[in-house]
Gaussian input, Z-matrix of N, CA and C with variables (Angstrom, degrees):
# hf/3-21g

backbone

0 1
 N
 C     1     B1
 C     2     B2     1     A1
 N     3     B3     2     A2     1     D1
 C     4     B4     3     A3     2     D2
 C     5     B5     4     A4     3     D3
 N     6     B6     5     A5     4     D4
 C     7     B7     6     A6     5     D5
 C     8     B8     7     A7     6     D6
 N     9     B9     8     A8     7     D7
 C    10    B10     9     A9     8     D8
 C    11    B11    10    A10     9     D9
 N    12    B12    11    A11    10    D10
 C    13    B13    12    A12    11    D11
 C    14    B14    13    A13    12    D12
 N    15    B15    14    A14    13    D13
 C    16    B16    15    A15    14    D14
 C    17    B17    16    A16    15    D15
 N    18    B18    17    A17    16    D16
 C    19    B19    18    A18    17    D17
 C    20    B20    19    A19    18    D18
 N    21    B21    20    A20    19    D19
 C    22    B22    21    A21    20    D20
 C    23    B23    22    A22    21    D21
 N    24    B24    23    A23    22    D22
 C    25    B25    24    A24    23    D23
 C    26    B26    25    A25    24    D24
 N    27    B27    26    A26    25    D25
 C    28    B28    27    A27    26    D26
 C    29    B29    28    A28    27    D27
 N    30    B30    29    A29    28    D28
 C    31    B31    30    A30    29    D29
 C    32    B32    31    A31    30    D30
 N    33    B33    32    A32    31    D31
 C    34    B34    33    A33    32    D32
 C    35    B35    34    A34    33    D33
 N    36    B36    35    A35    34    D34
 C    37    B37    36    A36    35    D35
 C    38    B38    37    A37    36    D36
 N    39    B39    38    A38    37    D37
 C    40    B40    39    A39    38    D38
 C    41    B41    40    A40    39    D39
 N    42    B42    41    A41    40    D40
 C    43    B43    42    A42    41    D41
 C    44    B44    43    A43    42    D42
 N    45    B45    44    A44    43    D43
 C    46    B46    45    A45    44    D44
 C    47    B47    46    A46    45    D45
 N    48    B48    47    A47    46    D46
 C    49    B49    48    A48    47    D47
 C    50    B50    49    A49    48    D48
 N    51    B51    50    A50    49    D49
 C    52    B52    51    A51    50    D50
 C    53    B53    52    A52    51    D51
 N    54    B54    53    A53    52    D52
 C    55    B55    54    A54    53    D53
 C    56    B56    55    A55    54    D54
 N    57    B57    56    A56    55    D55
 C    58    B58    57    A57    56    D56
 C    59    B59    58    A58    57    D57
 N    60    B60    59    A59    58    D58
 C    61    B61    60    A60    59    D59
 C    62    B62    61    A61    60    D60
 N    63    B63    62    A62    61    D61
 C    64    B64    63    A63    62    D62
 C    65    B65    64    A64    63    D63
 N    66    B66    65    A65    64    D64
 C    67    B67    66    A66    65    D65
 C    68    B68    67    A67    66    D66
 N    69    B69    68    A68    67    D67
 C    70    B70    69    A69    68    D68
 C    71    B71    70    A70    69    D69
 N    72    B72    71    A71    70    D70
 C    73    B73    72    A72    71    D71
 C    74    B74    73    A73    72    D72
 N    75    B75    74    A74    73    D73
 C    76    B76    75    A75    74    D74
 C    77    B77    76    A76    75    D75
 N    78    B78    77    A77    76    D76
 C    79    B79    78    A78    77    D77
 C    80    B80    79    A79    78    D78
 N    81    B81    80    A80    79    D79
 C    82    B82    81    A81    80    D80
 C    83    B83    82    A82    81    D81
 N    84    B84    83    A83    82    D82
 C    85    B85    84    A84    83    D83
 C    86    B86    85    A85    84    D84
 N    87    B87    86    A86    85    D85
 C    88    B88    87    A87    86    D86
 C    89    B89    88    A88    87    D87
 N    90    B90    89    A89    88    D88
 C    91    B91    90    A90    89    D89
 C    92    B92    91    A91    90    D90
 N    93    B93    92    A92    91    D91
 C    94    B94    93    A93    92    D92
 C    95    B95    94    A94    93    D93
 N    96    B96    95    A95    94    D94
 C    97    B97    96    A96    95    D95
 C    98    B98    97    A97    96    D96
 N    99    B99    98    A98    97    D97
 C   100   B100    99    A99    98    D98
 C   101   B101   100   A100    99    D99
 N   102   B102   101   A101   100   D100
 C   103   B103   102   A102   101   D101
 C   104   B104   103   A103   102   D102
 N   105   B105   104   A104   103   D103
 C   106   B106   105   A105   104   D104
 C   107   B107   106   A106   105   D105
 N   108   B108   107   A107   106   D106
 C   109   B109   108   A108   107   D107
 C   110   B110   109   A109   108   D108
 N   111   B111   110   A110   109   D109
 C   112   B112   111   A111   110   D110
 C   113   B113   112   A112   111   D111
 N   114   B114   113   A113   112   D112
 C   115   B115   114   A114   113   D113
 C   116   B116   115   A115   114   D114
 N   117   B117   116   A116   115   D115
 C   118   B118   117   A117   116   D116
 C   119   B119   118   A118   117   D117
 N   120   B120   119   A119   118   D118
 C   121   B121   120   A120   119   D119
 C   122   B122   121   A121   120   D120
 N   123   B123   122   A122   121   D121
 C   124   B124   123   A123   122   D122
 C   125   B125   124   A124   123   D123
 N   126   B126   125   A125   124   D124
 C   127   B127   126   A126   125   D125
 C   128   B128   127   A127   126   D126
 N   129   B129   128   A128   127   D127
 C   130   B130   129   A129   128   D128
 C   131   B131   130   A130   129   D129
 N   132   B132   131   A131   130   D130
 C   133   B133   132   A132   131   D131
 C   134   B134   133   A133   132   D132
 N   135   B135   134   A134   133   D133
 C   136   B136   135   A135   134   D134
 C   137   B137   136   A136   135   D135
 N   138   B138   137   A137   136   D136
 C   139   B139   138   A138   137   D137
 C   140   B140   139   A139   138   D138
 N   141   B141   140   A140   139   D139
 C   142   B142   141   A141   140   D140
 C   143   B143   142   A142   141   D141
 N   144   B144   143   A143   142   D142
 C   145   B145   144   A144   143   D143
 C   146   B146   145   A145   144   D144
 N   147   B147   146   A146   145   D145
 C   148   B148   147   A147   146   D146
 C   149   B149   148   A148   147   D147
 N   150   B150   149   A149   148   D148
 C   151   B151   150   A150   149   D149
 C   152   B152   151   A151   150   D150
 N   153   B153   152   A152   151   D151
 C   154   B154   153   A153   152   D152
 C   155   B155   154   A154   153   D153
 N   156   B156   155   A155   154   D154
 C   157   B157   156   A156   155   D155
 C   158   B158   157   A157   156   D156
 N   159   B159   158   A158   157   D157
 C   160   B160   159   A159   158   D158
 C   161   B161   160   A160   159   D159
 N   162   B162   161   A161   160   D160
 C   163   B163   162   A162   161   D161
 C   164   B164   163   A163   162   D162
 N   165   B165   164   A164   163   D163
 C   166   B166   165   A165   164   D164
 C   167   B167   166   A166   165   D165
 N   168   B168   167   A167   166   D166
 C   169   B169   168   A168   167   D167
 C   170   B170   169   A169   168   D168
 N   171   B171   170   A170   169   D169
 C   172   B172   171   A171   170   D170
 C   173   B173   172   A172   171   D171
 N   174   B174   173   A173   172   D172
 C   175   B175   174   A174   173   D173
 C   176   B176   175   A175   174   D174
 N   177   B177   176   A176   175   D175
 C   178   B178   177   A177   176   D176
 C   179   B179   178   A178   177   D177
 N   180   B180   179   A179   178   D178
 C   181   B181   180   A180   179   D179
 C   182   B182   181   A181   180   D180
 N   183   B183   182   A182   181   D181
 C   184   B184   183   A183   182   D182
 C   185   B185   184   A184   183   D183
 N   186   B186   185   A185   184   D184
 C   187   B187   186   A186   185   D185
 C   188   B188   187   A187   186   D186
 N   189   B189   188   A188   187   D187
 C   190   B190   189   A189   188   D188
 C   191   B191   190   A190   189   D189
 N   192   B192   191   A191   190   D190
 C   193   B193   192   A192   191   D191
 C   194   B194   193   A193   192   D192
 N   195   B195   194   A194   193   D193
 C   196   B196   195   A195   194   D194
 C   197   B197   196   A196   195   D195
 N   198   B198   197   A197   196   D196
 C   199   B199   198   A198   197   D197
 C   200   B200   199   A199   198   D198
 N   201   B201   200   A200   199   D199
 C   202   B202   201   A201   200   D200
 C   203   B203   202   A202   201   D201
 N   204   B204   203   A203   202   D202
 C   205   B205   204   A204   203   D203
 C   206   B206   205   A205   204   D204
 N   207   B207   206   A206   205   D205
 C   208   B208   207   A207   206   D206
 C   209   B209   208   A208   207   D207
 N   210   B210   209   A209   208   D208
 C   211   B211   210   A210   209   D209
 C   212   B212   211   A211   210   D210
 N   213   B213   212   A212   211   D211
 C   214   B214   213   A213   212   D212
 C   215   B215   214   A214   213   D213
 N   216   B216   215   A215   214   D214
 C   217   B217   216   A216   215   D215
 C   218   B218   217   A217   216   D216
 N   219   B219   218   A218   217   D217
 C   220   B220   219   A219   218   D218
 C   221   B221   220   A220   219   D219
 N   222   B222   221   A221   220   D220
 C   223   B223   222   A222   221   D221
 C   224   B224   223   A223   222   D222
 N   225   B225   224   A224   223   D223
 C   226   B226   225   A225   224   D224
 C   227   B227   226   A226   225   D225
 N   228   B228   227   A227   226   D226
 C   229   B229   228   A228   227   D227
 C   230   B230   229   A229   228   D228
 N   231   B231   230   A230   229   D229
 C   232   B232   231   A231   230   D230
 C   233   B233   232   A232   231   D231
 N   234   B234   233   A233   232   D232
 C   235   B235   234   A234   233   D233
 C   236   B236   235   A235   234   D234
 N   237   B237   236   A236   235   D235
 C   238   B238   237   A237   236   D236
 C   239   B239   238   A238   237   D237
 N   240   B240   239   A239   238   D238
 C   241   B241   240   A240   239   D239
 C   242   B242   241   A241   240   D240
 N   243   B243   242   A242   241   D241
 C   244   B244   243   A243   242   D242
 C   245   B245   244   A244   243   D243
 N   246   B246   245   A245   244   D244
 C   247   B247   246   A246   245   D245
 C   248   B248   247   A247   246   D246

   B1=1.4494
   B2=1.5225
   B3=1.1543
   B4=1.6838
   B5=1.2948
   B6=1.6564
   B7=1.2312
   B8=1.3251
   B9=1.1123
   B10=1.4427
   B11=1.8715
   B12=1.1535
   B13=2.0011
   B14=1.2951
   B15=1.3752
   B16=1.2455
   B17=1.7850
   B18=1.6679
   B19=0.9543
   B20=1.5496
   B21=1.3666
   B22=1.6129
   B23=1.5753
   B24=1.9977
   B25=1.4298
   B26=1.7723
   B27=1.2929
   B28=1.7537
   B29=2.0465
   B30=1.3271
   B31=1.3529
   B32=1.4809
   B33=1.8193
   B34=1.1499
   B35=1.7453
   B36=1.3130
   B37=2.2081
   B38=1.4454
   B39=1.4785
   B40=1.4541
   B41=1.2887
   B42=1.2161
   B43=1.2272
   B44=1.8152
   B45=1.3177
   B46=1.4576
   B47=1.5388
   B48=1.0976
   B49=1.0559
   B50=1.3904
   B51=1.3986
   B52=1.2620
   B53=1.8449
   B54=1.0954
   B55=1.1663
   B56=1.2409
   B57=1.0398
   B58=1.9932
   B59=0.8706
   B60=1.8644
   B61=0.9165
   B62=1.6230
   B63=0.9647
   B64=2.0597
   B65=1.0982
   B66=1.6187
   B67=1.3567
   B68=1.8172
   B69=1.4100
   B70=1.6864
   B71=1.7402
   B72=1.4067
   B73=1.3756
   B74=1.2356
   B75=1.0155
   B76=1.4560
   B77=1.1744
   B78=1.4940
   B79=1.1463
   B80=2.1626
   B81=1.0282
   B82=1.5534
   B83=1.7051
   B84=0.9803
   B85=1.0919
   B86=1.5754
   B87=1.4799
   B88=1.4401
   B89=1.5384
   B90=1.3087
   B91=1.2149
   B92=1.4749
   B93=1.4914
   B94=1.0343
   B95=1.7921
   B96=1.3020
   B97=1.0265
   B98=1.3688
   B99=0.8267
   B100=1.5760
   B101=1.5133
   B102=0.6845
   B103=2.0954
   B104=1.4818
   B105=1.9594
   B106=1.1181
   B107=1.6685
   B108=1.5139
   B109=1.3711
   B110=1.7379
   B111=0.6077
   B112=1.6468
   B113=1.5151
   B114=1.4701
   B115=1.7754
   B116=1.9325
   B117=0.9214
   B118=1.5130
   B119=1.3378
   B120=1.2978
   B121=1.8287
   B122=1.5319
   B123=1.1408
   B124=1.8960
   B125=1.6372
   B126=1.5006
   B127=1.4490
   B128=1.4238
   B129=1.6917
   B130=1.5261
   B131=1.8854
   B132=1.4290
   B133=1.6502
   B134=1.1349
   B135=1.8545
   B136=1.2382
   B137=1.8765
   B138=0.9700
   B139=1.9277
   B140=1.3907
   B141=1.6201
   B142=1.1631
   B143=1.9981
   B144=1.1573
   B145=1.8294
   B146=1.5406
   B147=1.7443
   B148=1.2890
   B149=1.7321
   B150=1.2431
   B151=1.1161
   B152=1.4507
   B153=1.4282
   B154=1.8665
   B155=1.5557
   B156=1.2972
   B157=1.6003
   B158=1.4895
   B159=1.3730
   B160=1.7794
   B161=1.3444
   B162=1.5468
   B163=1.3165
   B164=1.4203
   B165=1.3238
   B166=1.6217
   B167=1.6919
   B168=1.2702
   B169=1.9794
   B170=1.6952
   B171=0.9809
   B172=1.8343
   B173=2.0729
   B174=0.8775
   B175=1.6047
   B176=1.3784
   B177=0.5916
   B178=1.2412
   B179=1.7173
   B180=1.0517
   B181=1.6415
   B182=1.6458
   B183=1.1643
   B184=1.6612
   B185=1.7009
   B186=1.4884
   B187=1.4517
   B188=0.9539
   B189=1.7462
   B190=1.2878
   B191=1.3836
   B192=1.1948
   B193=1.6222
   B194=1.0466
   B195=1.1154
   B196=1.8307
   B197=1.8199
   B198=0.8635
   B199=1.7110
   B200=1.5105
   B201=1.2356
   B202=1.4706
   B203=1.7514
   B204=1.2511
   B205=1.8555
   B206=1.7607
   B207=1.9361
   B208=1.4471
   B209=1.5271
   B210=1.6829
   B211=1.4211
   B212=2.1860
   B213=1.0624
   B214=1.4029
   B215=1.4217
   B216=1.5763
   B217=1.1622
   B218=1.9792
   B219=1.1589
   B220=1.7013
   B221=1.9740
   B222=0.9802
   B223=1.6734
   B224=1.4933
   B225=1.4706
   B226=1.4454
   B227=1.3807
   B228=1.5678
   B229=1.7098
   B230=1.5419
   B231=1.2630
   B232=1.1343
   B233=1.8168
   B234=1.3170
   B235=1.7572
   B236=1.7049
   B237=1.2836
   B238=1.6837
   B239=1.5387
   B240=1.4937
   B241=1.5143
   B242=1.5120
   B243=1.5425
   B244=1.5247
   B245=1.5257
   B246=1.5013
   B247=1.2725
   B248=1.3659
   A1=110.75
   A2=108.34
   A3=111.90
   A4=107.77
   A5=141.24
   A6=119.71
   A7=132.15
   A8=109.88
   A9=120.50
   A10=101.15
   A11=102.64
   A12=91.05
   A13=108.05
   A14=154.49
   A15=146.64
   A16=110.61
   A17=110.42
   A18=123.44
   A19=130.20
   A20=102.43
   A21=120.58
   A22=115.10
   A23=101.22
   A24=95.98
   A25=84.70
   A26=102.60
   A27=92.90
   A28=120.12
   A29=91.34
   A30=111.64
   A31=126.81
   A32=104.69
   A33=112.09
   A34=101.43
   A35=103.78
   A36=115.27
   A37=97.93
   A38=137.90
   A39=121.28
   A40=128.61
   A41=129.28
   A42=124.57
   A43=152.91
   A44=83.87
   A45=117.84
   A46=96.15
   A47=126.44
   A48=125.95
   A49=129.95
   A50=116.89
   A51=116.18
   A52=83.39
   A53=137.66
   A54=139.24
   A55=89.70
   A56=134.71
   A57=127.08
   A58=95.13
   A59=147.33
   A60=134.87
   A61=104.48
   A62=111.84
   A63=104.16
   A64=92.41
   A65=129.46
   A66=135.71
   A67=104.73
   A68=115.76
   A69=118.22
   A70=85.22
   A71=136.06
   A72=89.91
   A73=153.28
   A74=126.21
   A75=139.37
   A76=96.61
   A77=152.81
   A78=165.09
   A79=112.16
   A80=102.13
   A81=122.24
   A82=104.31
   A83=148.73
   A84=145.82
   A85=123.38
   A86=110.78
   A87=134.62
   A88=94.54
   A89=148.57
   A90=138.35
   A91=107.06
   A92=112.16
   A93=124.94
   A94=101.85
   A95=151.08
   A96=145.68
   A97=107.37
   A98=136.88
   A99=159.68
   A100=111.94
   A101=115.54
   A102=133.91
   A103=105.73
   A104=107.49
   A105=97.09
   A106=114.33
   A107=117.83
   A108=111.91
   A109=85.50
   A110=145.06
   A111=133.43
   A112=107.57
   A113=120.02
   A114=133.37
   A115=100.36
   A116=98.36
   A117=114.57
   A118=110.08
   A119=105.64
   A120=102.03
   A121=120.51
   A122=103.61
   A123=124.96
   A124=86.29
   A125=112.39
   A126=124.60
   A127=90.61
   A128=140.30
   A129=114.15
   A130=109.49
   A131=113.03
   A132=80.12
   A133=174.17
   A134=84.87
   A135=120.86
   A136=103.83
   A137=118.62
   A138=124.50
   A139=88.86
   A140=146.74
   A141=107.61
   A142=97.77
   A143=106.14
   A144=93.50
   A145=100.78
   A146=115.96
   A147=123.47
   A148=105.28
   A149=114.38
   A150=124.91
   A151=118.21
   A152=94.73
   A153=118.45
   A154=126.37
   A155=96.28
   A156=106.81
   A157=117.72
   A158=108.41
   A159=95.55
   A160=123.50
   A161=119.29
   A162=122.55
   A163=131.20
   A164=100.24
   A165=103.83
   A166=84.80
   A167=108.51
   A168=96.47
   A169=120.58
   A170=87.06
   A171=79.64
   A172=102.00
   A173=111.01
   A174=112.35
   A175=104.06
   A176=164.97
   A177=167.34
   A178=103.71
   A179=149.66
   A180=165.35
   A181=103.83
   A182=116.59
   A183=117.13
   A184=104.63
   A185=86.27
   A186=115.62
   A187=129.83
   A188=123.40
   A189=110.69
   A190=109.48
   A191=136.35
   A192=156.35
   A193=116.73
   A194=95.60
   A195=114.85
   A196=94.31
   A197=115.58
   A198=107.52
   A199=114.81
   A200=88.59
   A201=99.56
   A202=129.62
   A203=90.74
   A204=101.72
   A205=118.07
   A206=87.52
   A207=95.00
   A208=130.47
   A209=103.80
   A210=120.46
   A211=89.03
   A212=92.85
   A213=100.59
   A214=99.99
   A215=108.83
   A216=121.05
   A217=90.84
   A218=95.11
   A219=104.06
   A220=108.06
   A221=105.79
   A222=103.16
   A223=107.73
   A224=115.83
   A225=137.25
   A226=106.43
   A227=86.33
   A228=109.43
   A229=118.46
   A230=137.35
   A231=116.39
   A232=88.87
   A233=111.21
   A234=90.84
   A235=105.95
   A236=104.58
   A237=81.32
   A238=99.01
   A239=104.79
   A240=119.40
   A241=122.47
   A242=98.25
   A243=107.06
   A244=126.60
   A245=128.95
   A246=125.52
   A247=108.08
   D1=-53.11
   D2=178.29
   D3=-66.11
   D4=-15.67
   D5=146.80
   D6=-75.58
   D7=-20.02
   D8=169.85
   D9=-61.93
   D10=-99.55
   D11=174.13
   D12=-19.16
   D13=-59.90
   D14=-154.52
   D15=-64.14
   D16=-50.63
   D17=161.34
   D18=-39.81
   D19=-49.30
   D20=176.83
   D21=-56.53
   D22=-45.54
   D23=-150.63
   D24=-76.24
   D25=-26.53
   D26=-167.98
   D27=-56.79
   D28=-7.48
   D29=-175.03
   D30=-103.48
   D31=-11.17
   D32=-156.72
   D33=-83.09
   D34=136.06
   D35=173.03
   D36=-35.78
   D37=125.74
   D38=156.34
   D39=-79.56
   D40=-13.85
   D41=122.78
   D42=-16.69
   D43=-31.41
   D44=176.85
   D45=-92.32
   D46=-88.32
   D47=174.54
   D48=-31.05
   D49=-21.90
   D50=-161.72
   D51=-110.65
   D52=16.70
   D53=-171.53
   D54=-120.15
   D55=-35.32
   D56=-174.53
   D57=-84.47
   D58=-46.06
   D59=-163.94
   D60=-68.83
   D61=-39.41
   D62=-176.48
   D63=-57.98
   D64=-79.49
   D65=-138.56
   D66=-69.54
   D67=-24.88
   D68=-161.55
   D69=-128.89
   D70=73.01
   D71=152.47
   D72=-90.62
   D73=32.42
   D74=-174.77
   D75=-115.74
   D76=-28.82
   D77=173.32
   D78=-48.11
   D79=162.69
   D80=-179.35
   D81=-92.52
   D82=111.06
   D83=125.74
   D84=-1.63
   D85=-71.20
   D86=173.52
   D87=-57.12
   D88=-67.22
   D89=-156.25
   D90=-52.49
   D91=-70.40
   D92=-173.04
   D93=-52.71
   D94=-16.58
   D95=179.17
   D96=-105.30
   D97=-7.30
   D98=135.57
   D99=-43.63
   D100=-58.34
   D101=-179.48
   D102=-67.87
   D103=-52.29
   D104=-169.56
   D105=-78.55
   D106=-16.04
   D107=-172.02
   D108=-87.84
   D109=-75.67
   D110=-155.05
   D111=-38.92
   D112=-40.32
   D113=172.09
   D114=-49.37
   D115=-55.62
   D116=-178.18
   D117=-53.58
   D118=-56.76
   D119=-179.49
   D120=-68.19
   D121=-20.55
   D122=-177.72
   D123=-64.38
   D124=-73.89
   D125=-157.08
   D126=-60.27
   D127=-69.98
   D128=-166.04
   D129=-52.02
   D130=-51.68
   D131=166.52
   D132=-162.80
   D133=106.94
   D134=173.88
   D135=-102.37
   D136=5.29
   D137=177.19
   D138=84.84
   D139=-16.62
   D140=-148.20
   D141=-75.92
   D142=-19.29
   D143=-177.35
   D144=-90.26
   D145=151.12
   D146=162.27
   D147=-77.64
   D148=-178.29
   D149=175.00
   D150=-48.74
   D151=-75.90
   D152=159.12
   D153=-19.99
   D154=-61.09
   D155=169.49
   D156=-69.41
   D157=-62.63
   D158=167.52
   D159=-28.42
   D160=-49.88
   D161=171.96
   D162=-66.05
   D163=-17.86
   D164=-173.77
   D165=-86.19
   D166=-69.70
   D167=-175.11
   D168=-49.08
   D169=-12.91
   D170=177.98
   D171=-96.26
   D172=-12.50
   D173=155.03
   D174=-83.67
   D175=-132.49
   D176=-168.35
   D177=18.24
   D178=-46.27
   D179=109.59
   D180=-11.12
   D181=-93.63
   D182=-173.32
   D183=-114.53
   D184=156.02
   D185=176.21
   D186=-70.96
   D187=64.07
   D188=-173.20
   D189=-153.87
   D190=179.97
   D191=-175.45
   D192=-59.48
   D193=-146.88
   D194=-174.97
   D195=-100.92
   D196=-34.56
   D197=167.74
   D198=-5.43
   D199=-66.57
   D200=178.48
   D201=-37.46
   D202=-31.67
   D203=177.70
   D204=-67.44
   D205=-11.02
   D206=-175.08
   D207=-103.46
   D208=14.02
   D209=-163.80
   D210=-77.97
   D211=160.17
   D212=161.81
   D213=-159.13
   D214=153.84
   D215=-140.45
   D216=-123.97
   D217=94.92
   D218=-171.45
   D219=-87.61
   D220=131.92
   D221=179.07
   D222=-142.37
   D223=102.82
   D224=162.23
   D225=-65.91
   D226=120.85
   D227=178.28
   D228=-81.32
   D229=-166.33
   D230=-176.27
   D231=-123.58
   D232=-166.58
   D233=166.35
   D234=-91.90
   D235=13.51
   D236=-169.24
   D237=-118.52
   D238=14.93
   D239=165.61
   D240=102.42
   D241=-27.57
   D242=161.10
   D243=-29.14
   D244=148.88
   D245=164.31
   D246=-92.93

């Protein structure tokens, strides 16, 4: 877990960060970017985000490229159909 956060913060928009810190300060940076990428992955899929947009909100969160266009969002079923 603590590499996971370590990984994140090294990745996180500072912009982003520097936006939680005004509005939350007592607040985590990482949490709140934590919340919002998992919200994000829910919403692409469910269709409501296009490609484009997923990517633009997930910049906006972390610091990064076009990478992002390359996530795919894999979900193992169970046999009894469950997610």
């Amino acid at each position: 877990w603590d590499d996971y956060m370590l990984g994140l913060q090294k990745i996180l928009n500072p912009n982003f960060v520097q936006k939680i810190k005004t509005q939350e300060p007592d607040e985590m940076p990482i949490t709140f970017a934590i919340e919002k990428i998992l919200f994000l992955f829910y919403l692409k899929y469910q269709n409501v985000l296009s490609d484009e947009l997923f990517a633009q909100e997930m910049r906006e969160v972390l610091n990064i490229d076009d990478e992002i266009r390359n996530v795919k969002i894999v979900i193992t079923t169970s046999t009894s159909g469950r997610i």
